[in-house]
C-alpha positions, 0 to 999 in steps of 0.5 A: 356329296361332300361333308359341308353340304351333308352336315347342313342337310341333317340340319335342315330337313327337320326344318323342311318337313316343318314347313311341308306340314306346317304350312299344309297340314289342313289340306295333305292327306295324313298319310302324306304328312306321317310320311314326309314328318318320319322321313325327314328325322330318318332321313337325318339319321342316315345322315349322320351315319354316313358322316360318323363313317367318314369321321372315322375314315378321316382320322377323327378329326374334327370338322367346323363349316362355316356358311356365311357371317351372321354379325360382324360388328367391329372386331366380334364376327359370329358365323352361321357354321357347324361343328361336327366331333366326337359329341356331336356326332354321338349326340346326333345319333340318338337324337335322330336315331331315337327321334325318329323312332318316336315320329314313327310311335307318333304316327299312329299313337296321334293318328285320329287327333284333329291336330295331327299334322300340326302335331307333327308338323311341331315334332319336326320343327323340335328335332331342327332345334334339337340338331341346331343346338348339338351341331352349332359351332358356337354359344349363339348357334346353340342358344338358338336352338336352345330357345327353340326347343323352349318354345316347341315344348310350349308349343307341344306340352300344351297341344290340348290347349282347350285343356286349361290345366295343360296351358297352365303346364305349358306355360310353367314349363316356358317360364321357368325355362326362361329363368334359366335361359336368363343365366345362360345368356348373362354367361354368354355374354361375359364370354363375349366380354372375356374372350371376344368371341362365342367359338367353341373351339377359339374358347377352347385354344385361348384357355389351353394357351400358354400365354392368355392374350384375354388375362382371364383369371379364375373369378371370372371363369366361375362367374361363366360357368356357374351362370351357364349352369344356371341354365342347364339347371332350366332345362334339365330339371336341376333343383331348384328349377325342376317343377316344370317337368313332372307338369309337362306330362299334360303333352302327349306321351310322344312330346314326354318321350322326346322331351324327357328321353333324348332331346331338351333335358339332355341339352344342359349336359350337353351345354355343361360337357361341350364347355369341359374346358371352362368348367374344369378351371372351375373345380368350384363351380363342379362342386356346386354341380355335384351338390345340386345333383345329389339333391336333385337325384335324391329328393326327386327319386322320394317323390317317385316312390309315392306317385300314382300317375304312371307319367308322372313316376316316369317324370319324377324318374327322368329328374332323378336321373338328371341328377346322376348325369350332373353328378358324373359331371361334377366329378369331371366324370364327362364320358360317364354323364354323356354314356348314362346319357345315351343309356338313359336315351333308349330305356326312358324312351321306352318307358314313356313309350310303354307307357303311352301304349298302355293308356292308348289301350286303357282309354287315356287312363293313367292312374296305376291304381286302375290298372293290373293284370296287363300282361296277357292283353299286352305281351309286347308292351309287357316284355318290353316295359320289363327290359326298360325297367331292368335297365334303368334298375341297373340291373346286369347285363342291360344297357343302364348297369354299366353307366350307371355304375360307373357313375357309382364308381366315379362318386366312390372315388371322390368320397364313399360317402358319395357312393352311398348316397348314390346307390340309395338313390338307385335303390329307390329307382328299383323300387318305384319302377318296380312298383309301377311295373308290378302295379301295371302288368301284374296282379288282377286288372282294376279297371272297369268291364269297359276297359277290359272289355277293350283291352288289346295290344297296340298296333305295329307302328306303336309295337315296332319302336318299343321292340328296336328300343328294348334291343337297345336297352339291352345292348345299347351298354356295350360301348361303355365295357368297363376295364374289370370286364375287358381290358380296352373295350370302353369304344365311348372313352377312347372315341371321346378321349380328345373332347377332354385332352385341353381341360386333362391339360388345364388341371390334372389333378382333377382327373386323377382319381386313384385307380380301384383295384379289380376287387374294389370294382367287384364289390362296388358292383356288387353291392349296387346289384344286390340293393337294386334286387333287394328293392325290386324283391322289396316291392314284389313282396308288397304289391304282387304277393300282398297285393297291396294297392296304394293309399290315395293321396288324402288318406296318406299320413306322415312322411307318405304324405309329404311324399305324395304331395311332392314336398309342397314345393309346388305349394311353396313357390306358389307362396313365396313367388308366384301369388305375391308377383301377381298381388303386385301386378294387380296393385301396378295394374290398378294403380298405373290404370289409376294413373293412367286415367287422370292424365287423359282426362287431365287433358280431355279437360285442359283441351275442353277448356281452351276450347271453351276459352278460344271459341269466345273469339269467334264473334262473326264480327269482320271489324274484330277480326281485322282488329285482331290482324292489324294488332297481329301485324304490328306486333310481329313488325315490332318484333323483328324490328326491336327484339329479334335482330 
């Protein structure tokens, strides 16, 4: 099978298995839809596999198929066609691979819901979108997916929707989604105008030119990136955007480790990294991502540390983190935003995982308050959740010290002060995960005599994905070996090095950085370390050997309390926008009814009265009537006889 017809294959089977389960989930028995909805992710992990190989083989050159022209109007032809490199190969592999991983969680964690297949039967049609955005060639095919993975985390954050609260969250989620989205295609858009076209790679041959036939200067280039920014800033919970995420926790747990893990919010690194080009033209724009992230990264890892929710710890965890991808980006630090992206797949799925098997044990509970002690009922969950949070700790050797790190080492090399920044932000990430895991796992069980009385681990198709995650987020830092380890064994920048040859080209200066000595290295290293163990031993000290249990939100004071109730944020947007736009609505609402009713009344009366006028002349009279036709005759004659010539 040639390349072409596999490329469309992995594509399309998410979208079969759709349709199989969407279209017979209240008739196929549930063993026939668990299967058909982990076969068709699985089967596009192969998939990729084969075509990584064939990648390689083939000199890693990179591959766009076209299938058919979409719209063709006057000189603009946008086609229906796939773009297989370096990113989208690396993308499609821990979305597919990760993916489905959580089909197979999703099979038994989901099992005795009464939506089952229509759970994943929305599962599948969110892994299509997923690929449909990673795999397009251009902007329109990726903004395809764009919004369709808008509307299946609509469609799977408010799955419970006999839950008002859930809808509310779903439908949060799908507003401020669209607020990006409108920045996004505005900047689509100006790309069509500036460049006429939406392929990545016309794009990419236009500014790399020596001569630009389109004379795009640099006030437009910022005016694209900072609008396709915009986007990324919806979809991947960048401030001020971000308040959808932590509320798309009312999902299941599977949709919060899709969504949060290696799926939607990984889209606007995605978008940011696949437009390097553009975005290196625009050192401004990347200042401004920079900033945006700083703040995003360290307001959200704050809010963490005073959550009670062991979801939502984990959602304020993933903005964070967000936040230090961007800040990669921001430094033209692409590799190390997509390395810490991979990372931040395997151990955030993980954790939301972990988490999920717990309140499946636990009976739907989530508040860490009510938990403790797990560790004997649930040894796998426990071992597991342990390496997750190691990893995302930045603790060596596990997956997340190495990305992690050297995210720090690239914000060394732009100010110290950025360094600093960015390890107390890794500091507090210790701490609340720490606090989270100390609270859950350790200590003497909270809950009632009934959940301990049910306390047990979860079944093997919860337990499996968690084991082959915790490998991965041990082992999953080995394709990014920094330089001080070993000399030549960083395989993701030498494989992602021809992503960035154009903008390398466009403006040098932005990539070359002074190199760190060995030492210097060392030291950044160390330093991180030493803080994260410092936090995590920070926590041990307060909720294991003081076995401290946190305050409830309305007896917190100060700073605690700000913290708890997340920065009024929240408070703030429901002041400033939403309540004043739905005043406003209800005054157009009563005033337009008001309108609305005075015209077809209006005419109800203007009808009644010509029929009142009208129905005078109805005598019953034969001689009036042949009156009135004998003076109609004679005015028409007249007429055409005298005026109308």
């Amino acid at each position: 099978m040639d390349n072409k017809t596999l490329a469309l294959l992995a594509l399309l089977l998410p979208f079969i298995g759709f349709l199989i389960n969407g279209l017979g989930f209240r008739r196929l028995p549930k063993p026939l839809v668990g299967l058909v909805a982990v076969a068709m992710p699985l089967a596009s992990f192969i998939i990729t596999l084969i075509l990584f190989g064939k990648f390689q083989s083939g000199g890693s050159k990179s591959m766009t198929f076209i299938y058919a022209n979409w719209i063709a109007i006057h000189d603009i032809t946008i086609s229906f066609s796939l773009l297989i490199d370096q990113l989208s190969l690396i993308m499609l592999s821990f979305v597919t691979g990760v993916g489905t991983l959580i089909h197979v969680y999703s099979a038994g964690y989901m099992g005795e819901d009464e939506g089952y297949g229509k759970f994943m039967a929305y599962l599948n049609l969110f892994m299509f979108s997923m690929l449909a955005l990673i795999m397009g060639s251009n902007y329109m095919i990726m903004f395809i997916g764009w919004e369709g993975v808008g509307l299946c985390s609509f469609l799977l954050i408010g799955f419970w929707n006999k839950n008002r609260p859930y809808n509310a969250a779903a439908q949060k989620a799908f507003v401020m989604n669209r607020i990006g989205d409108l920045g996004l295609i505005l900047g689509v858009f100006l790309i069509f105008i500036f460049f006429g076209t939406s392929e990545y790679k016309d794009i990419e041959a236009f500014v790399g030119a020596e001569t630009n036939p389109y004379k795009v200067g640099a006030w437009q280039v910022v005016t694209i990136t900072i609008l396709l920014f915009v986007g990324a800033m919806g979809k991947s919970a960048q401030v001020p955007l971000y308040t959808w995420l932590p509320d798309a926790m009312a999902g299941p747990t599977p949709v919060s480790a899709l969504i949060h893990a290696a799926t939607m919010v990984t889209a606007g690194i995605y978008m940011v990294v696949r437009s390097n080009f553009l975005y290196s033209l625009a050192p401004a724009t990347l200042d401004i991502v920079l900033v945006i992230a700083l703040i995003t990264a360290l307001l959200a890892a704050s809010i963490g540390i005073f959550q009670n929710d062991i979801k939502k710890v984990l959602a304020y965890s993933t903005v964070s983190q967000l936040g230090y991808m961007f800040m990669a980006l921001g430094v033209a630090s692409y590799t190390s935003g997509m390395f810490h992206v991979i990372t931040h797949a395997f151990f955030k799925a993980l954790l939301f995982l972990g988490a999920g098997s717990v309140i499946h044990a636990l009976h739907h509970e989530q508040d860490i308050r009510n938990m403790g002690g797990l560790r004997k009922y649930m040894p796998i969950t426990f071992i597991t959740f342990l390496v997750a949070t190691l990893a995302i700790s930045g603790i060596p050797p596990f997956a997340g010290f190495f990305s992690k790190d050297e995210i720090l080492m690239h914000l060394y090399q732009k100010s110290p002060v950025l360094w600093v920044l960015g390890v107390a932000g890794s500091a507090m990430t210790s701490f609340y995960m720490f606090r989270l895991f100390f609270l859950t796992f350790l200590g003497e069980f909270r809950g009632t005599e009934e959940q301990r009385h049910h306390l047990h681990e979860s079944p093997i198709s919860i337990t499996l994905p968690l084991m082959i995650l915790a490998v991965l987020s041990i082992g999953g830092g080995l394709i990014g070996i920094p330089e001080v380890f070993a000399k030549d064994a960083n395989w993701l920048a030498k494989f992602t090095a021809p992503l960035f040859t154009t903008s390398q080209k466009l403006n040098p200066q932005l990539f070359n950085h002074a190199h760190l000595s060995h030492s210097t290295e060392y030291i950044l290293m160390g330093v991180s370390v030493v803080v994260a163990i410092g936090s995590i031993i920070f926590a041990y000290i307060k909720f294991v050997a003081n076995r401290t249990v946190p305050k409830p939100e309305t007896e917190q004071q100060g700073i605690g309390k700000v913290l708890a109730n997340k920065y009024y944020v929240d408070e703030l947007y429901n002041t400033v926008f939403v309540k004043p736009i739905l005043a406003f609505s209800r005054f157009l609402g009563e005033s337009f009814e008001v309108f609305v009713d005075l015209i077809v009344e209006g005419f109800g009366q203007i009808v009644k009265g010509l029929g009142n006028a009208f129905r005078k002349l109805q005598t019953g009279s034969i001689g009036v009537y042949l009156f009135a036709i004998v003076i109609g005759a004679v005015i028409w004659i007249a007429f055409n006889l005298f005026i109308y010539k």
